[in-house]
C-alpha positions as CSV (number, residue, x, y, z in Angstrom):
1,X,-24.8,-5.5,-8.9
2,X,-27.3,-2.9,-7.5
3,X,-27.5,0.0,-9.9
4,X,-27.9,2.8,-6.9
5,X,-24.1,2.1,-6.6
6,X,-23.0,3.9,-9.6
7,X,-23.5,7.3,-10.8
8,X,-25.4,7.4,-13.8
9,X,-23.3,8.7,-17.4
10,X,-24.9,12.1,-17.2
11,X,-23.2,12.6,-13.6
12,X,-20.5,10.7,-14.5
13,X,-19.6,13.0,-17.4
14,X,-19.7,15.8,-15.4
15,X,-17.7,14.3,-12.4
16,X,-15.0,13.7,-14.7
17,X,-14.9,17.4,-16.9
18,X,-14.9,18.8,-13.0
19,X,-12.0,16.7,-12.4
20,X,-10.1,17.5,-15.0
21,X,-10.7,21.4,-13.8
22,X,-9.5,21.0,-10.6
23,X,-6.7,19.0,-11.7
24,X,-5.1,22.2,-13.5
25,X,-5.9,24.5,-10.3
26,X,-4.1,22.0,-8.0
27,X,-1.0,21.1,-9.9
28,X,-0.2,24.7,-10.8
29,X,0.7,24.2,-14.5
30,X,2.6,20.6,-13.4
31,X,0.3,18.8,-15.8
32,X,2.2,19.7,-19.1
33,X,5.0,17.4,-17.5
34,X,3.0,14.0,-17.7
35,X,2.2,12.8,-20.7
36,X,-0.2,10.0,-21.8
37,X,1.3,7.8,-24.5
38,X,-1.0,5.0,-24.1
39,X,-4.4,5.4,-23.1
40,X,-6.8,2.3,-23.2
41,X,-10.5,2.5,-22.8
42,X,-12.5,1.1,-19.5
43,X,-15.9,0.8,-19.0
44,X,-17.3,4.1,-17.2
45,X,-18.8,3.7,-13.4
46,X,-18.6,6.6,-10.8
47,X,-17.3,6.5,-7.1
48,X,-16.9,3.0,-5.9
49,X,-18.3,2.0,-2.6
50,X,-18.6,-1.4,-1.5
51,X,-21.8,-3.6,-1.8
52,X,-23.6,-5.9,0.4
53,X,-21.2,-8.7,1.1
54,X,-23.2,-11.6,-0.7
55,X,-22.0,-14.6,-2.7
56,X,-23.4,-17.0,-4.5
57,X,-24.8,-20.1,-3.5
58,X,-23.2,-23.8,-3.9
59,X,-19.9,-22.6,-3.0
60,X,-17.9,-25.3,-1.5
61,X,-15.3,-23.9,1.5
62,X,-14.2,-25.3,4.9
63,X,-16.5,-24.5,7.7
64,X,-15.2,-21.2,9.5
65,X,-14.6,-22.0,13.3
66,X,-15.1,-19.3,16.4
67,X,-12.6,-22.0,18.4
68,X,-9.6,-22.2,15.9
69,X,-7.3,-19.8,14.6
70,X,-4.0,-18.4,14.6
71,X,-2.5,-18.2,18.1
72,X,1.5,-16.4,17.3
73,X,0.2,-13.4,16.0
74,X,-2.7,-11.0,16.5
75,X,-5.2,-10.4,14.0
76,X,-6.9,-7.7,14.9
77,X,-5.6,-4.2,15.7
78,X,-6.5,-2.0,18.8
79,X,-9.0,0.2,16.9
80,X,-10.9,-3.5,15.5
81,X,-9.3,-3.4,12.1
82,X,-8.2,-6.7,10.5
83,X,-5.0,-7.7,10.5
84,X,-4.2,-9.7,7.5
85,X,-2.3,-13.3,8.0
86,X,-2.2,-16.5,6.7
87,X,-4.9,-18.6,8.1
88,X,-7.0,-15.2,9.3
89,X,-9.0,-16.0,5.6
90,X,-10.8,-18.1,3.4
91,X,-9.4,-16.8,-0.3
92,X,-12.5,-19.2,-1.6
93,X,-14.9,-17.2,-0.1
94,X,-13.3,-13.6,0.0
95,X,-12.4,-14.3,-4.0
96,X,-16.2,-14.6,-4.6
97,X,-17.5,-11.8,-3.0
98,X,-15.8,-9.4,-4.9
99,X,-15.7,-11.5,-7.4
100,X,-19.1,-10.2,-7.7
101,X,-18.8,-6.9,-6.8
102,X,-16.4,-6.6,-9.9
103,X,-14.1,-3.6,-9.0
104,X,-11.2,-2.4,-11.5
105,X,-7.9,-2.3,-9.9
106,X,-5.1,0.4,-10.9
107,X,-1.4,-0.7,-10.0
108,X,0.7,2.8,-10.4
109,X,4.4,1.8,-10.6
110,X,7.8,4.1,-11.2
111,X,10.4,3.0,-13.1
112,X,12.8,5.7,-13.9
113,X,16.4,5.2,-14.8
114,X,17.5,1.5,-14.6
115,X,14.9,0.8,-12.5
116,X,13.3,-0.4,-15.9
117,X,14.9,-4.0,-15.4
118,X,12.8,-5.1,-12.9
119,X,9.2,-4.4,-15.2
120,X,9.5,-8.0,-16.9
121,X,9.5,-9.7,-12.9
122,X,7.0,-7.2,-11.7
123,X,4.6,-7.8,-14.3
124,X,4.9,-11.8,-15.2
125,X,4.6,-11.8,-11.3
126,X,1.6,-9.9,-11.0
127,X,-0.2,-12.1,-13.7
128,X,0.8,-15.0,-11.7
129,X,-0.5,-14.1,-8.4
130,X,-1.8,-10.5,-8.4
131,X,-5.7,-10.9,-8.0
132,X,-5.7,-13.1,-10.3
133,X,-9.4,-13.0,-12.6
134,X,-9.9,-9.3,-11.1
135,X,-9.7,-6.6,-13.7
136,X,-6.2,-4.6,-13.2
137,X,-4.4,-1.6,-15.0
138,X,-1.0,-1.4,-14.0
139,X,-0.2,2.3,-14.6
140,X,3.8,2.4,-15.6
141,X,5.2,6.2,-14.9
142,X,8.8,6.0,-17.1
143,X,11.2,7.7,-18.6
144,X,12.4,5.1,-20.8
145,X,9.1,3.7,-22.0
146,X,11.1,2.0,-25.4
147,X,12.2,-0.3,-22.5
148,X,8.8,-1.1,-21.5
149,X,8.5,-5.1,-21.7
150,X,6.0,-6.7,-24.3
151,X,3.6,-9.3,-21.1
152,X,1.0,-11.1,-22.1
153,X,-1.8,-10.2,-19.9
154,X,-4.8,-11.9,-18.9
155,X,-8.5,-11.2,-20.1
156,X,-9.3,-7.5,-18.4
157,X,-5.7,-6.7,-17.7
158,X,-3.7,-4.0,-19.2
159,X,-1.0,-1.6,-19.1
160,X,-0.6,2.2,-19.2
161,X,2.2,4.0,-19.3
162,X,3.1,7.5,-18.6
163,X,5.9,9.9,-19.1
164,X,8.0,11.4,-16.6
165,X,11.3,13.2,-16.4
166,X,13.9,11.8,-15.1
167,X,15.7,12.6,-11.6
168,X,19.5,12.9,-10.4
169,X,18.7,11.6,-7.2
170,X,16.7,8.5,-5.6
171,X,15.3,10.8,-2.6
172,X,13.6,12.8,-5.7
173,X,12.3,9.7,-7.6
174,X,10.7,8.8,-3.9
175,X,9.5,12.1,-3.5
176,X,8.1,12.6,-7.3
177,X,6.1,9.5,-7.4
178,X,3.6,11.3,-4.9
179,X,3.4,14.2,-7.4
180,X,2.6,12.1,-10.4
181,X,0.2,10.0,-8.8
182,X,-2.3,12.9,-8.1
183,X,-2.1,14.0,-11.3
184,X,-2.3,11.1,-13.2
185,X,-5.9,10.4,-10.5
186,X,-7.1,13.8,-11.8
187,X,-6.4,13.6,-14.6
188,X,-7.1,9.6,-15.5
189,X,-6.9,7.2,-13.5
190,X,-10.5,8.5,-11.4
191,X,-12.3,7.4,-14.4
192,X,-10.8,4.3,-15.0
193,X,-10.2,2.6,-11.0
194,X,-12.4,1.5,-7.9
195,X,-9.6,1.0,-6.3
196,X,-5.8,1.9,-6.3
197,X,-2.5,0.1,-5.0
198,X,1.0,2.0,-4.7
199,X,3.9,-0.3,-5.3
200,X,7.5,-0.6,-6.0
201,X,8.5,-1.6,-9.2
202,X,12.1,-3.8,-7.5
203,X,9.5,-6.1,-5.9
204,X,8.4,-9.2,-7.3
205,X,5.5,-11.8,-6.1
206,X,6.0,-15.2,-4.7
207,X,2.5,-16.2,-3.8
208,X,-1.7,-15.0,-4.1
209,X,-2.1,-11.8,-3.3
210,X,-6.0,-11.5,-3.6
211,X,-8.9,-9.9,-2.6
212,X,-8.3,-10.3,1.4
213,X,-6.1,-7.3,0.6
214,X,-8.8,-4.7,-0.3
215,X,-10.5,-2.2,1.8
216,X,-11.1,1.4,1.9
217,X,-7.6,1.9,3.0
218,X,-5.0,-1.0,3.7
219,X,-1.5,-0.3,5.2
220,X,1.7,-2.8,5.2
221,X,3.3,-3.2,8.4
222,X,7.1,-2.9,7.6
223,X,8.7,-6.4,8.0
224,X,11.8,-4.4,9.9
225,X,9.7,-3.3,12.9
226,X,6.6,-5.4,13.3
227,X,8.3,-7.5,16.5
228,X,9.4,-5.0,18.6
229,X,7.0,-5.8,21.3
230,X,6.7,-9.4,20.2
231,X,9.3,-10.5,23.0
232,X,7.8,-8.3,25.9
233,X,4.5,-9.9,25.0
234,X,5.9,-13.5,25.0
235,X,7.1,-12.7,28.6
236,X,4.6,-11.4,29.7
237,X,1.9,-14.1,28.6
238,X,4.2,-17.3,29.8
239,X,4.4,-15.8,33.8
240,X,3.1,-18.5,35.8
241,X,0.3,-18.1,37.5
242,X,2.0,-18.6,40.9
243,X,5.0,-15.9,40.6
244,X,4.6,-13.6,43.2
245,X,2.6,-10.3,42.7
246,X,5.6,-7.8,42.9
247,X,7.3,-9.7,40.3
248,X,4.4,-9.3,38.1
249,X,3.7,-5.5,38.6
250,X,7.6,-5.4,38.2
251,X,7.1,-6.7,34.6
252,X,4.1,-4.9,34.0
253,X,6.3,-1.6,34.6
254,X,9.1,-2.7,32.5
255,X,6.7,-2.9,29.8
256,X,5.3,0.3,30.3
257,X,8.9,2.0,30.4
258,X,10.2,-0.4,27.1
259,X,7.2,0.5,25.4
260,X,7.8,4.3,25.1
261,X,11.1,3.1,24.5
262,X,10.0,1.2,21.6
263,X,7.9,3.6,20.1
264,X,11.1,5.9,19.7
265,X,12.6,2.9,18.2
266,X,10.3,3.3,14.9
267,X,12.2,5.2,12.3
268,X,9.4,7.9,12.6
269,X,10.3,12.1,11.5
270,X,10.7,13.3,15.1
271,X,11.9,16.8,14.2
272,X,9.1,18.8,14.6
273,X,10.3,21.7,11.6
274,X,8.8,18.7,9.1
275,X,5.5,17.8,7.8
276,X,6.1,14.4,8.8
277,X,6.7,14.7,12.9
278,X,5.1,12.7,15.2
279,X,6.3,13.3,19.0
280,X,8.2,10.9,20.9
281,X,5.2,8.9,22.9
282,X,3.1,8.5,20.1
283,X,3.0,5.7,17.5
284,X,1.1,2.3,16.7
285,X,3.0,1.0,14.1
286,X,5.4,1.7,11.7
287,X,4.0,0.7,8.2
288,X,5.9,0.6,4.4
289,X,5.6,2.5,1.9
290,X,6.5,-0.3,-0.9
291,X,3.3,-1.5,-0.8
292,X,-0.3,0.4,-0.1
293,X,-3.6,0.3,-1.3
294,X,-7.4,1.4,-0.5
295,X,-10.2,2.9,-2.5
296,X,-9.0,5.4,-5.5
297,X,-10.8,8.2,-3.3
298,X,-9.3,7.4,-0.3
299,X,-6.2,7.1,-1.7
300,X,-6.0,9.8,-3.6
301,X,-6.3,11.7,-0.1
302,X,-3.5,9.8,0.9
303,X,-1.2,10.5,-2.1
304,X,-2.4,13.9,-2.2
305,X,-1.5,15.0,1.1
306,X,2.3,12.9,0.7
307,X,2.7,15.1,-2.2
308,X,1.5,18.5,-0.2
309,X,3.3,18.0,2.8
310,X,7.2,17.1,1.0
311,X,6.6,20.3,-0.6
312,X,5.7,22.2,2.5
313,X,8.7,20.7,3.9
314,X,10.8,21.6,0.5
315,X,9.6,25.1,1.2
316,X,11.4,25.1,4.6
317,X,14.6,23.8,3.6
318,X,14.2,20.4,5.2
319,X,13.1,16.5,3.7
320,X,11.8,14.0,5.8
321,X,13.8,11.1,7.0
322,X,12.1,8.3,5.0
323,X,10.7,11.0,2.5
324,X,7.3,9.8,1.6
325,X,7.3,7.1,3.7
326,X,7.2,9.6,6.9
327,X,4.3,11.6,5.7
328,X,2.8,7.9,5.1
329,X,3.1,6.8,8.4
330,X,1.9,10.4,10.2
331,X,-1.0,10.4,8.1
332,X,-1.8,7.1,9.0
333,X,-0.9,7.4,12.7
334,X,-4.2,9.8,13.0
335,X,-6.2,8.3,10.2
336,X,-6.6,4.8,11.0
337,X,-6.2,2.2,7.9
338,X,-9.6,-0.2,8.0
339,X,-7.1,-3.1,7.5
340,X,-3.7,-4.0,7.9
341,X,-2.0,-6.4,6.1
342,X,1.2,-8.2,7.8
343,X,4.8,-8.1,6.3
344,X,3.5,-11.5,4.0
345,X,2.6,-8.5,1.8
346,X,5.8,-6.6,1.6
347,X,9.1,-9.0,2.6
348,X,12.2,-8.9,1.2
349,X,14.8,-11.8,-0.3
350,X,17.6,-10.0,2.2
351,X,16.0,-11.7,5.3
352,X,15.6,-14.6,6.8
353,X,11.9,-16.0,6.9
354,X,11.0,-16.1,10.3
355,X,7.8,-19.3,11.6
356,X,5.1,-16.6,11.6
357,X,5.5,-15.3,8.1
358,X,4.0,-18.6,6.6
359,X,3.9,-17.3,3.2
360,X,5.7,-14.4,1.2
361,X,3.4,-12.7,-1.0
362,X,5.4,-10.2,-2.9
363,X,9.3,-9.7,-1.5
364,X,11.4,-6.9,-2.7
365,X,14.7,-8.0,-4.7
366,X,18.2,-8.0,-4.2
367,X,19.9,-5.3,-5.9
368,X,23.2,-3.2,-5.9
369,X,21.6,0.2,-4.6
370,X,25.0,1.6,-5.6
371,X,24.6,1.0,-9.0
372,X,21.2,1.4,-9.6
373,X,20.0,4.4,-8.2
374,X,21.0,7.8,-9.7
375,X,23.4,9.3,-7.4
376,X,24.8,5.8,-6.2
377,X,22.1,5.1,-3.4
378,X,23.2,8.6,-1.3
């Protein structure tokens, strides 16, 4: 790896005390909260930024085609990001680039309350398929760490945890995992991570999720909306070439008028007292907030403005409708992700898999929200 992409210890060092600084200026005496009970050590490196994209030679893969590809789904977005599918990839090759590159991975997870239960099928899940041979720290923020499951983790894979407080209600937990994110990246993680993923902990994995997944800041489109134009479009591109002209410009404006429609479909904030507002004809897509990841600078941006903008809206007496979720999906409405991964990388076992998911990489579980969640899933 080329040396000029690391800062050297000196600069490091003094990255990290500055950190640390502003850490206590931001969080305004927060930081007392969030305590450190395991702390393992990590080789030092600076800011990550990606290298040349080179791998090594003798590497067997299929032959990538310009005439072959997948044909039900697009797979690249409007502003020329990826969009991440099944059979958009090689994992052979993508592995070995950064393979290469080396990057360590952090995994922050919450798990407050009974929420605990679902560690175990996180974690033996994650071993299992979560860029797998990549070194990963999943970062555990609890309030019961005694129930903290003993996993036996591969070579350059650990586990962190962190205390927090507990909540009385789920909206809360939501909301807090923004705050102890951007401290714990002050305060830790920056020294320790190249990149960062933001999951939840009731999810577990059913297949690779691998290095096709990384950029400097990849968004999940939620499985509930990603077709709402799908059956316009299907229309649209089976008209026969001999229906008459009005009937096509007939179409054409249905579109038009169904697509503002649409776009007020998404579960976006639309009252404009909140942070998270985004007005009625605007919107690309509506992405999760189960499942996002990018570099730890990037996100840290990301998680830092989440965190500023719920307690804006605290301040004014009013919580967004999808809490962090909405500040999520404003943020990224105006800040493009550089790759967006389809709903293979956040399903769920309540639903039906429909043709063009061809895989499920990590699906969220079946649970009693009424009996799990502190004030009874209100």
């Amino acid at each position: 790896m080329k040396t000029k992409m690391f800062l050297n210890h000196d600069a490091h060092a003094t990255h990290r005390v500055c950190s640390l600084l502003n850490s206590y200026d931001f969080v305004s005496g927060y930081h007392e909260q969030l305590k450190f009970v395991e702390i393992e050590g990590c080789s030092e490196k600076g800011r990550w930024t990606i290298g040349d994209l080179k791998m090594q030679t003798g590497l067997k893969y299929e032959q990538p085609s310009t005439q072959k590809g997948r044909t039900d789904v697009n797979a690249v977005t409007n502003w020329n990001a990826p969009l991440v599918w099944e059979g958009t990839f090689d994992p052979v090759v993508i592995d070995a680039i950064y393979k290469r590159l080396d990057p360590r991975v952090a995994v922050v997870v919450l798990a407050v309350g009974k929420y605990t239960r679902f560690l175990k099928g996180f974690l033996e899940s994650a071993e299992k398929y979560f860029l797998v041979d990549f070194r990963v720290t999943y970062y555990i923020f609890t309030d019961n760490k005694q129930d903290v499951p003993k996993i036996e983790l591969g070579t350059g894979r650990k586990i962190t945890v962190l205390d927090v407080p507990s909540a009385t209600r789920w909206q809360d937990v939501v909301l807090s995992r923004m705050k102890w994110a951007t401290i714990a990246i002050d305060k830790q993680i920056r020294n320790e991570a190249d990149y960062l993923f933001m999951m939840d902990v009731d999810s577990i994995f059913r297949s690779r999720f691998g290095a096709e997944s990384l950029s400097p800041l990849s968004a999940v489109l939620h499985r509930g909306y990603y077709k709402v134009l799908i059956f316009l479009l299907q229309y649209l591109s089976s008209v026969n070439g001999s229906l008459h002209l009005l009937s096509v410009l007939v179409c054409l404006l249905l579109f038009y008028l169904c697509v503002e429609q649409l776009l007020n479909y998404f579960p976006y904030e639309r009252r404009g007292t909140s942070k998270a507002y985004i007005p009625p004809d605007e919107g690309d897509y509506y992405y999760t907030a189960a499942v996002w990841g990018g570099y730890l600078e990037e996100m840290y941006k990301l998680v830092k403005y989440c965190y500023k903008q719920s307690e804006e809206d605290a301040k004014n007496n009013i919580e967004a409708v999808w809490q962090e979720e909405s500040h999520l999906n404003r943020y990224l409405l105006y800040n493009k992700p550089t790759k967006v991964l389809s709903p293979e990388y956040l399903w769920a076992d309540y639903d039906q898999v429909p043709e063009d998911i061809r895989v499920v990489r990590i699906s969220q579980l079946v649970k009693n929200y009424a009996e799990v969640r502190p004030n009874g899933g209100q």
